[in-house]
C-alpha positions as CSV (number, residue, x, y, z in Angstrom):
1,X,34.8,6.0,22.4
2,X,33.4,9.1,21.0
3,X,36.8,10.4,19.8
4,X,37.0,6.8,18.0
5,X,33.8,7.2,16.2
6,X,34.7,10.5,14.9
7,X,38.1,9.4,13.5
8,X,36.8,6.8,11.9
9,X,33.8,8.7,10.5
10,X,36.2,11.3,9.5
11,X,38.4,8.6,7.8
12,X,35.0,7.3,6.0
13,X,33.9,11.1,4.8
14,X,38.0,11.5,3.2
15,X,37.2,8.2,1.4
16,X,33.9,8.7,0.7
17,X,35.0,12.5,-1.0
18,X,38.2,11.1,-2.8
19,X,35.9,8.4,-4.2
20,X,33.2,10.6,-5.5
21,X,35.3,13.6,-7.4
22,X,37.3,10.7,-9.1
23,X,35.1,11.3,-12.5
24,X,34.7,9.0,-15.2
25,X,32.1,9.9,-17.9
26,X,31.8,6.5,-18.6
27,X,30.4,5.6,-15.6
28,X,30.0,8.7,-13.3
29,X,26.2,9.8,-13.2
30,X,25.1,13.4,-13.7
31,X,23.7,13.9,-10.5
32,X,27.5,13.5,-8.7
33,X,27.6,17.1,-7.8
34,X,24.3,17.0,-6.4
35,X,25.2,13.8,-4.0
36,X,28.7,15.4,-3.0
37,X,26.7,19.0,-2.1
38,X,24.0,17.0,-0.2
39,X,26.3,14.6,1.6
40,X,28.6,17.9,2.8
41,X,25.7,19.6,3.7
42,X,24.4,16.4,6.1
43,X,28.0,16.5,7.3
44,X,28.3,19.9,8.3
45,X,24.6,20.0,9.8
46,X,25.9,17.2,11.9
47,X,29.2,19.2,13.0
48,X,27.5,22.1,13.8
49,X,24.6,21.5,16.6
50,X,27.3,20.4,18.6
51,X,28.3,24.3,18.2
52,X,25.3,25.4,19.8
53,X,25.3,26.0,23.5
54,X,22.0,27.0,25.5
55,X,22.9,30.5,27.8
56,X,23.0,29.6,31.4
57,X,20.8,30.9,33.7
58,X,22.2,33.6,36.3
59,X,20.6,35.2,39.2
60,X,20.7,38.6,37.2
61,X,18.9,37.3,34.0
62,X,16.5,35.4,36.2
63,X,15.4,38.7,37.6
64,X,15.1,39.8,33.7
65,X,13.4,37.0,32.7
66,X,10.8,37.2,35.7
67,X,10.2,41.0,34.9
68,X,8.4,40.2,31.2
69,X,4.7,39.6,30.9
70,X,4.7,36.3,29.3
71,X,1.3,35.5,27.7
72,X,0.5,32.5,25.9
73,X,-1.8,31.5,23.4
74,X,-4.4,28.6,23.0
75,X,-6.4,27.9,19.9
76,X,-8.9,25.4,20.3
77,X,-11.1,24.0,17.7
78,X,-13.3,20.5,18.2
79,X,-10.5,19.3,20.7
80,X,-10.9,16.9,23.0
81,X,-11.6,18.6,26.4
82,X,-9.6,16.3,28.4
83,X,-6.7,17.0,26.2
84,X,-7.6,20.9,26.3
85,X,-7.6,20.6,30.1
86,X,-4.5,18.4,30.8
87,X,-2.9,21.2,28.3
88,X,-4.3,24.2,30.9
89,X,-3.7,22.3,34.2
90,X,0.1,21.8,33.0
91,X,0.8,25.9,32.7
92,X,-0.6,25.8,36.4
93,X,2.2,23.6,37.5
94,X,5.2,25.5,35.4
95,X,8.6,26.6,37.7
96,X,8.1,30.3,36.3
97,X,4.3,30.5,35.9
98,X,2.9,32.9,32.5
99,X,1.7,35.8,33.4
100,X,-1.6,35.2,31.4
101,X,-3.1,32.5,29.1
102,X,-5.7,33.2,26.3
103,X,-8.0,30.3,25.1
104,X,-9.8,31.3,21.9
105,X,-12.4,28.6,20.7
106,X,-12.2,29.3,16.7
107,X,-15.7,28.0,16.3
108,X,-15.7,24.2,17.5
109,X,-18.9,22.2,16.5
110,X,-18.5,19.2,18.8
111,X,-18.4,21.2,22.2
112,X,-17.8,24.6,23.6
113,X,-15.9,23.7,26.5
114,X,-18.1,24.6,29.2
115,X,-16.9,22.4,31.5
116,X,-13.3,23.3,31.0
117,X,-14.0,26.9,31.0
118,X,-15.8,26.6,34.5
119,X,-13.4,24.9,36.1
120,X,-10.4,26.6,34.2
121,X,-10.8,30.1,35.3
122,X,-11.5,30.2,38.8
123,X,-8.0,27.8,38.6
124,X,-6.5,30.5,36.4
125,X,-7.7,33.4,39.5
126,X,-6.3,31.9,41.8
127,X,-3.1,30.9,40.9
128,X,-2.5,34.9,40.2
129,X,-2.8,33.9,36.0
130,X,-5.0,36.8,34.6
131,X,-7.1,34.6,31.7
132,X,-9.4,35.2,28.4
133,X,-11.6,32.7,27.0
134,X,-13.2,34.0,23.5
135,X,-15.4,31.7,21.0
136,X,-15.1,33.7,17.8
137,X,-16.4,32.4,14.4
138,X,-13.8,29.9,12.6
139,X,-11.2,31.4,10.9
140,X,-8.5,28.7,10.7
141,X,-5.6,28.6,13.7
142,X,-3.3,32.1,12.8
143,X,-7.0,33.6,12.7
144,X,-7.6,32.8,16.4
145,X,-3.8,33.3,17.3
146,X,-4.7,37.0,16.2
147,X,-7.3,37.0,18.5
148,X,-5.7,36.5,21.4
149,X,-3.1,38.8,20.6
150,X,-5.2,41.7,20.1
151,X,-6.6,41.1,24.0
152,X,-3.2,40.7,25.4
153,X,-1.2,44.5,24.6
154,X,0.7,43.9,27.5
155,X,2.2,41.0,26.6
156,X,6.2,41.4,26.1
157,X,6.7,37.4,25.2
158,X,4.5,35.2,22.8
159,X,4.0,31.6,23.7
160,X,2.2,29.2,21.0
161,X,1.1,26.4,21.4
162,X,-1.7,23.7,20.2
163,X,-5.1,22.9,22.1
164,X,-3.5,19.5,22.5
165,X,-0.3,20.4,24.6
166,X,1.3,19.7,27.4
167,X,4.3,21.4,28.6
168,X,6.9,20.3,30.6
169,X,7.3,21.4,34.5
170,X,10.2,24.1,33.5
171,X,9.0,24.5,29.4
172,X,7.8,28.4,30.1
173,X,11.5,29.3,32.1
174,X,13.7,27.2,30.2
175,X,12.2,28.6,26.7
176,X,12.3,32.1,28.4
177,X,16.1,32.0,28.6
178,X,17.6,32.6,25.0
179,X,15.6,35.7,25.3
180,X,18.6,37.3,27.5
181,X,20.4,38.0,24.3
182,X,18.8,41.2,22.1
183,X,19.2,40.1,19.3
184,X,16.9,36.9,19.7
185,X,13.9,37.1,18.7
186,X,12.0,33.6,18.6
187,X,12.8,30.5,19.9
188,X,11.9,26.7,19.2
189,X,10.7,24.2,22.1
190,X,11.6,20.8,21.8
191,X,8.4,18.7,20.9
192,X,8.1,14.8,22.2
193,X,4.6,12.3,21.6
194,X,2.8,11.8,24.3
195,X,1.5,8.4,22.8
196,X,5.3,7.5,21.8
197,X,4.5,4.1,23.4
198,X,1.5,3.0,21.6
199,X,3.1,1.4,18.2
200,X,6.4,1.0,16.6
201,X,5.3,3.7,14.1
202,X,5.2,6.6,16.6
203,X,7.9,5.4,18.2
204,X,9.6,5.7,14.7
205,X,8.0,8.8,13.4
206,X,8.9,10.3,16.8
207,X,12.5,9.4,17.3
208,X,12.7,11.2,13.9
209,X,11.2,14.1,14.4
210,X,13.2,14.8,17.7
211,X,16.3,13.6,16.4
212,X,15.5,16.8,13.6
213,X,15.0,19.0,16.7
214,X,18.4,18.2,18.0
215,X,20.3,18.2,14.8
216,X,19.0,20.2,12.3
217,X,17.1,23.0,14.0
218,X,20.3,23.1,16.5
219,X,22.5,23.3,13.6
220,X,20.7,26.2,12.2
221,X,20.3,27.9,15.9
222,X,24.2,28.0,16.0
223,X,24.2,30.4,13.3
224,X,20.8,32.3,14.8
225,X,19.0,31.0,11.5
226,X,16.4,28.4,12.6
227,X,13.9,28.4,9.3
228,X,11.0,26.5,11.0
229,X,9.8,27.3,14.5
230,X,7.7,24.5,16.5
231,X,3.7,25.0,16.6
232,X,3.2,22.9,20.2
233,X,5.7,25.1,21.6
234,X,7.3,28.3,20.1
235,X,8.2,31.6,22.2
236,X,8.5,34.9,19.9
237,X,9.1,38.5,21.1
238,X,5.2,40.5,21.5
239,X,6.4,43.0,19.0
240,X,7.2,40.5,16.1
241,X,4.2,38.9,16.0
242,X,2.1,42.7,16.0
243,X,4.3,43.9,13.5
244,X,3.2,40.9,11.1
245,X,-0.2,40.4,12.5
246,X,-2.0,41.4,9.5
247,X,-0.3,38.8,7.5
């Protein structure tokens, strides 16, 4: 069935092409070379994240992989604590557990987390997760990203994220793995609502924005060339990120 749709979509691009460089002055608008550009452009993006194929784990990359101090990065400002918490509590669960996590409250008015800070560190102790928690005076989200960075110089792998996520069981290994090739130097988690259920308009807005993830950002990550990484969930190599810390 797939092989169908293909021919047929193939059969409708030809068409669609022979159709559009057929000029007439009279009656062809100005803008045709812009609408054939676009439209090839959507056609190859379409083609090509079906060229992109995820490394597969091996027991000698897991041993890699499992070597790096992975160190993630929580900037908080006026969250909700029982989103800030649920965010914590699901690092504590991951299949290859971060090596450390660094909350930095950039200022919040409506709470300073007490409750979350009591409860998160002794949690952090004993699950063998070395943990900061800094209040610093807001500066705006990269401002308190620096932050944490400059408290963490052992950190080999960058993990960002908002005060208002949640990863996955596996997010911390699976994002890990892309970083077995050299040359890689950031990669791009896959971002879902958590309220995807509550009206038609997340549901729309969401299936949109992951249907971007899966097309367009994999498009571009077939070529190594993914223009805009994800802020819930983005993984960078430590010595990116101190390089460019200053801007």
């Amino acid at each position: 069935m797939s092989i169908v749709v293909l021919l047929l979509a193939t059969a409708w691009t030809a068409h669609h092409a022979v159709v559009a460089f057929e000029f007439d002055p009279k009656t062809t608008s100005r803008l045709t070379i812009v609408w054939i550009v676009l439209f090839l452009v959507f056609i190859l993006q379409t083609f090509m994240y079906h060229l992109e194929r995820p490394r597969k784990m091996t027991p000698r990359i897991a041993r890699r992989l499992n070597e790096l101090h992975v160190a993630i990065i929580v900037p908080a400002y006026n969250e909700d604590p029982g989103y800030l918490k649920a965010g914590l509590e699901s690092f504590l669960r991951q299949t290859r557990l971060p090596s450390s996590v660094h909350v930095v409250d950039d200022g919040s008015k409506n709470t300073d987390y007490a409750d979350v800070r009591a409860w998160w560190e002794p949690a952090a102790h004993a699950a063998g997760v070395k943990t900061t928690w800094q209040r610093v005076p807001n500066g705006g989200k990269r401002h308190a990203q620096a932050h944490a960075v400059r408290v963490s110089p052992d950190a080999e792998i960058y993990i960002t994220c908002d005060s208002d996520s949640i990863f996955a069981p596996n997010a911390v290994e699976q994002v890990l793995i892309p970083f077995a090739r050299p040359r890689v130097q950031s990669v791009a988690g896959l971002i879902v609502a958590a309220n995807v259920r509550a009206n038609w308009l997340v549901r729309i807005t969401d299936l949109w924005f992951v249907v971007c993830q899966l097309v367009d950002r994999s498009g571009q990550s077939a070529v190594g060339a993914v223009m805009v990484n994800s802020g819930p969930l983005a993984a960078y190599r430590a010595a990116v990120v101190r390089d460019n810390l200053d801007s």
